[in-house]
C-alpha positions in Angstrom: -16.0 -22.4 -26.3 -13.8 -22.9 -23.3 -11.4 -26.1 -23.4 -11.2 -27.8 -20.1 -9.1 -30.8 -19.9 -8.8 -33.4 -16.4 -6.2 -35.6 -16.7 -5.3 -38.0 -13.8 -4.3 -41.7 -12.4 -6.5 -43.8 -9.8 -6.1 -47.1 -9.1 -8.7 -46.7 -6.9 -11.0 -44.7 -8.3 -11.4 -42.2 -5.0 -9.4 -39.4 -6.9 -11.6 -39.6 -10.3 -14.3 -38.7 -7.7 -12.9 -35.6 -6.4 -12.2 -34.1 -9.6 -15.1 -35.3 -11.2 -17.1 -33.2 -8.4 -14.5 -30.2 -9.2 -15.0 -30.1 -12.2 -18.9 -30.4 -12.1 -19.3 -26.7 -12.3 -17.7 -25.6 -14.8 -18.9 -27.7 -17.7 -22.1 -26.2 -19.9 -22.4 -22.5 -20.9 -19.4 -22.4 -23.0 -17.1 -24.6 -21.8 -16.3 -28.4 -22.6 -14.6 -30.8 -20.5 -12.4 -33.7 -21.7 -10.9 -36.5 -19.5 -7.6 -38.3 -20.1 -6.6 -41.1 -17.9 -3.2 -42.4 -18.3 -2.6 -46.1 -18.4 0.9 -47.5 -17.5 1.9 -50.5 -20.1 2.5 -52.7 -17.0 0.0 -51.8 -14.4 0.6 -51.6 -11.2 -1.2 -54.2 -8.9 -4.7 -53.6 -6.9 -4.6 -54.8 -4.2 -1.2 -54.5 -3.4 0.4 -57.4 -2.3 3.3 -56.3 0.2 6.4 -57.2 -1.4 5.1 -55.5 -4.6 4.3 -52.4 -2.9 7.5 -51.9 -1.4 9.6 -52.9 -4.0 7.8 -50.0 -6.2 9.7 -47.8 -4.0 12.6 -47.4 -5.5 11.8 -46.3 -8.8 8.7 -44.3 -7.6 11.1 -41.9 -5.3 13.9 -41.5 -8.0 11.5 -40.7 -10.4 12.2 -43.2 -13.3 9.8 -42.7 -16.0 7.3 -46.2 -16.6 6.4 -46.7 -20.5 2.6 -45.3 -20.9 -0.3 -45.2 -23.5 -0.2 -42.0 -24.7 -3.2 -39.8 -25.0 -5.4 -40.3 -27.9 -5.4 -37.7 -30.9 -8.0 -36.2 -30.6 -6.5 -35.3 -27.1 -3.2 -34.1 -28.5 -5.0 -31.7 -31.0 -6.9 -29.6 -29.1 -5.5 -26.3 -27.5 -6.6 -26.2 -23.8 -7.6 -23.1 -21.8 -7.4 -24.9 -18.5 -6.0 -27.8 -17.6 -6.7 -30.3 -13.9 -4.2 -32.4 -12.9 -4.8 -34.9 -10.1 -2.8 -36.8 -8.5 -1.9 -39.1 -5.4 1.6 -39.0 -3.7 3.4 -42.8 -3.5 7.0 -42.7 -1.1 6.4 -38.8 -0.6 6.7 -38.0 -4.5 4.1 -37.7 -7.5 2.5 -41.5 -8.6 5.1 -43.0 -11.1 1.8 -43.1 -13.6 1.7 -39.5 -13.2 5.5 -39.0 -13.2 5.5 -40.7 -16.3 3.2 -38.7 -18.1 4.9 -35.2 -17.5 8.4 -36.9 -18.7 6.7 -37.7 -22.0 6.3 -35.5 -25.2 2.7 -35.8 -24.7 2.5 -33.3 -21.7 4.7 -30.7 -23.2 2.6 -30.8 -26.4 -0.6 -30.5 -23.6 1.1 -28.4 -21.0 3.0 -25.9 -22.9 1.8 -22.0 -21.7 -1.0 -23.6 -20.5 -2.9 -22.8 -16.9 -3.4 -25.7 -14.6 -4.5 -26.6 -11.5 -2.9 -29.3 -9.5 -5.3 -31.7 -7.0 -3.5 -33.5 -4.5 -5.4 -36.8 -2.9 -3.2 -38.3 -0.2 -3.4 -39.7 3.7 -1.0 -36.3 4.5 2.1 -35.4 3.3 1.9 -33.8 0.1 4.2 -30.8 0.5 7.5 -32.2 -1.0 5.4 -34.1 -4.0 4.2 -30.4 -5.0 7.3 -29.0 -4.9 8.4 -31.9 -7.5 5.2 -31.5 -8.9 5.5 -27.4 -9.3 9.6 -28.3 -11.1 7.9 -31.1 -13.5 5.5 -28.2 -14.3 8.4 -25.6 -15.2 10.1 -28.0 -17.3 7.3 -28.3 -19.6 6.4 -24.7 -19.6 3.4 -24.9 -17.7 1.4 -21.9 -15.8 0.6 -23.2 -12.1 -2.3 -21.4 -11.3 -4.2 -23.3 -7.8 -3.8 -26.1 -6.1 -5.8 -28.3 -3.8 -4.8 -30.8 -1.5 -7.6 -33.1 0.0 -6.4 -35.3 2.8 -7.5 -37.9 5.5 -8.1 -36.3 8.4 -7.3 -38.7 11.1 -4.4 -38.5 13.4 -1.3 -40.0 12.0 -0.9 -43.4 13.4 -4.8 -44.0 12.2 -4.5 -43.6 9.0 -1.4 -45.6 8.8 -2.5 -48.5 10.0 -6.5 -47.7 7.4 -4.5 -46.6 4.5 -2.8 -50.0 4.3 -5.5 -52.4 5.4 -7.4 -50.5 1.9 -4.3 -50.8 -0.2 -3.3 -54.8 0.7 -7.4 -55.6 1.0 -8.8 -53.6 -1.8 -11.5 -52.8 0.4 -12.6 -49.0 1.5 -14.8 -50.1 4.5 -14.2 -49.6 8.6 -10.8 -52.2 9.5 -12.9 -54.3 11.4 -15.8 -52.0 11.9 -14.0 -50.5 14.4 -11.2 -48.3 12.8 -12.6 -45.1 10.0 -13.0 -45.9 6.4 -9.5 -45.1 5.1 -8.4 -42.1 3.0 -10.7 -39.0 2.2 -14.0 -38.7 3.8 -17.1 -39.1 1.3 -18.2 -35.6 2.9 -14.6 -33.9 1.5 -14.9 -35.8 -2.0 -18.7 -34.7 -2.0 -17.7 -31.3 -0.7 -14.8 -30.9 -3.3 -17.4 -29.5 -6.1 -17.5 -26.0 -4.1 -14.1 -25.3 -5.5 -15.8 -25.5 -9.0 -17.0 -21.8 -8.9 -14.3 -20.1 -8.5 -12.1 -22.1 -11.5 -15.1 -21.6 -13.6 -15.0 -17.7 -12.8 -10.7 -17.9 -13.3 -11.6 -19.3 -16.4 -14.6 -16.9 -18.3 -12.0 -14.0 -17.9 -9.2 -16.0 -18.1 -7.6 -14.1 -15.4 -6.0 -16.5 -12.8 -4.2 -13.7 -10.7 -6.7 -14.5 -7.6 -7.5 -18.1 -7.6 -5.2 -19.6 -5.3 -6.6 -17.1 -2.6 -10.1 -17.2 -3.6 -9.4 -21.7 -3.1 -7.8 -21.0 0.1 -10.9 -19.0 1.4 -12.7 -22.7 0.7 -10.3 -24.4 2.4 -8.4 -26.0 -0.4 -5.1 -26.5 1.6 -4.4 -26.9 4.7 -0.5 -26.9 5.7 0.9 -29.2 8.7 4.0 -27.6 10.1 4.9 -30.7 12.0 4.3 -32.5 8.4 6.3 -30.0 7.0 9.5 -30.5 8.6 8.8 -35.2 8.6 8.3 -34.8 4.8 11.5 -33.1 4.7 13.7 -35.5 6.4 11.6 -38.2 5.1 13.2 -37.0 1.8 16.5 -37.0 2.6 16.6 -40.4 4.4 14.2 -41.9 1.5 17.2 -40.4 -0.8 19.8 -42.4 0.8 17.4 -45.6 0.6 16.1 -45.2 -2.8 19.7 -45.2 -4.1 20.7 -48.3 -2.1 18.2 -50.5 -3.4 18.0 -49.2 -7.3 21.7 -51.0 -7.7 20.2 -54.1 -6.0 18.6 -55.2 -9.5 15.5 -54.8 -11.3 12.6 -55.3 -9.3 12.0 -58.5 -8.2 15.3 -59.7 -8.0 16.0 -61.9 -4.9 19.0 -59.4 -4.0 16.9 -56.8 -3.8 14.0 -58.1 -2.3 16.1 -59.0 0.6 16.9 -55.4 1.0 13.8 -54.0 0.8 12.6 -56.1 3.5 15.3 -54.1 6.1 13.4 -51.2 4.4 10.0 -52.3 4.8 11.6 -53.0 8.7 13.2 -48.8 8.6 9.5 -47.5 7.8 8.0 -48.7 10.4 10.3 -48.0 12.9 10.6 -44.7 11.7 6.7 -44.4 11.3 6.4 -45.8 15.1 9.2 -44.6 17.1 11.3 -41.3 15.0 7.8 -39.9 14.4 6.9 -39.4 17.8 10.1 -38.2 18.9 10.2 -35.8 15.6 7.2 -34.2 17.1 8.4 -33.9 20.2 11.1 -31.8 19.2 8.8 -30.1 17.5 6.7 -29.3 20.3 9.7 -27.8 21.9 10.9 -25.6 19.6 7.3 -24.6 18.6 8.2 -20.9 20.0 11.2 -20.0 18.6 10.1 -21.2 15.0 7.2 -19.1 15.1 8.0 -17.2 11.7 9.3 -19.4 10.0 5.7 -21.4 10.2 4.2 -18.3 9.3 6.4 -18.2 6.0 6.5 -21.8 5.4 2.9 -22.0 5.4 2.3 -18.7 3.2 4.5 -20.3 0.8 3.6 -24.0 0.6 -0.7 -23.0 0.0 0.3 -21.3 -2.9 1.6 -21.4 -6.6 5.4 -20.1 -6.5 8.2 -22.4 -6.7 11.5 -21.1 -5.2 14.4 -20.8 -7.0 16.7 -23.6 -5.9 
């Protein structure tokens, strides 16, 4: 018998969905499936409320482990053969929830030479989150073996403004019947079970050498170089932020606060005005930067890490 385990965070519920659907396939004829959702001590709020979104930021970015319910024993006990790991990217970096879990003793115990598969839901930049994602996999020993990244499709500035009427509202409908339902589409979540065959075949022979390409020939990633480069120097800038406020107090704190309302002000000016201009510049140097897209694309749709 085959060991599959699905461990994730969703505040939502939209990314239980998409793995749910993944991992449709490969349960029965041999092979079990477990699910292990992690549960922060102090959850965080849905629907956000503004001030408490933002000032997640800093510790969210940085990377500061939350305190979490660790996984049952019966969880802990078992030796996996495969392992799902879904997640959603908050500030450009892996959910604190799921940050959390792959600091604790838990997911070494659970990880340890074992294959996984990372799924990615997000509005669109995910390629710096998996790169933290891929070194939080090394340090606990981990084998990497596919990945899939499920997005919303709409243009940028879209799914800015639907992403946050969903977060602040709760709500998963058209913005005033007018704008798309926010995040990924109910066709792509419906969709996502077609990657079920071949983990399920990676699986049986327990030979993972071809999975990534056999996902990409479904479409499991698709890299942005314009998103490429903003994610990048979104990193850097959030850097210099996220260090700013963390020595303005604990969350909450009325000195803080204040500050992370000038950076609630820096996002979206640098979501409506640097962005555009970002891609402008991109637009011009499309040419000459022909291959390195080529090599930054290769790399960031599959599995390796590079050696900092």
């Amino acid at each position: 018998m085959k060991e599959v385990l699905v461990i994730y965070y969703t505040q939502s519920g939209q990314l239980f969905d998409i793995l749910e659907n993944i991992a449709a396939p490969l349960g029965g004829g041999q092979v079990n499936i477990s699910y292990h959702k992690i549960t922060l001590n102090e959850p965080f709020p849905f629907p956000w409320t503004k001030d408490k979104f933002y000032d997640a930021f800093p510790e969210s970015f940085l990377q500061i482990p939350s305190k979490i319910h660790p996984p049952i024993q019966e969880i802990l006990t078992k030796k996996y053969d495969l392992i799902l790991l879904g997640y959603q990217v908050w500030f450009l970096t892996p959910s604190p929830a799921i940050n959390s879990f792959l600091k604790s003793p838990e997911a070494k115990t659970l990880l340890e030479n074992t294959p996984v598969v990372t799924v990615v839901a997000c509005r669109n930049m995910w390629i710096q989150a998996q790169e933290k994602m891929k070194r939080l996999l090394v340090e606990n020993q981990a084998k990497l073996v596919g990945h899939i990244a499920l997005v919303d499709r709409h243009i940028n500035h879209i799914s800015v403004i639907t992403i946050a009427y969903w977060m602040f509202s709760g709500k998963k409908d058209r913005m005033w019947g007018i704008f798309p339902k926010p995040g990924i589409s109910d066709k792509e979540i419906n969709n996502a079970s077609k990657f079920g065959k071949p983990i399920r075949e990676a699986l049986m022979t327990n030979d993972y050498k071809a999975l990534q390409h056999n996902l990409l020939a479904l479409d499991a990633v698709r890299v942005n170089p314009y998103l490429i480069k903003t994610d990048e120097r979104g990193n850097i800038v959030f850097s210099k932020w996220a260090n700013l406020l963390i020595k303005k107090g604990v969350p909450g704190h009325p000195s803080r606060l204040k500050w992370i309302g000038l950076f609630k002000f820096y996002l979206k000016f640098a979501i409506w005005v640097i962005a555009p201009i970002v891609f402008i510049v991109f637009l011009l140097t499309y040419l000459p930067t022909t291959h390195k897209r080529k090599r930054d694309k290769e790399y960031y749709s599959s599995v390796l890490l590079k050696e900092e």
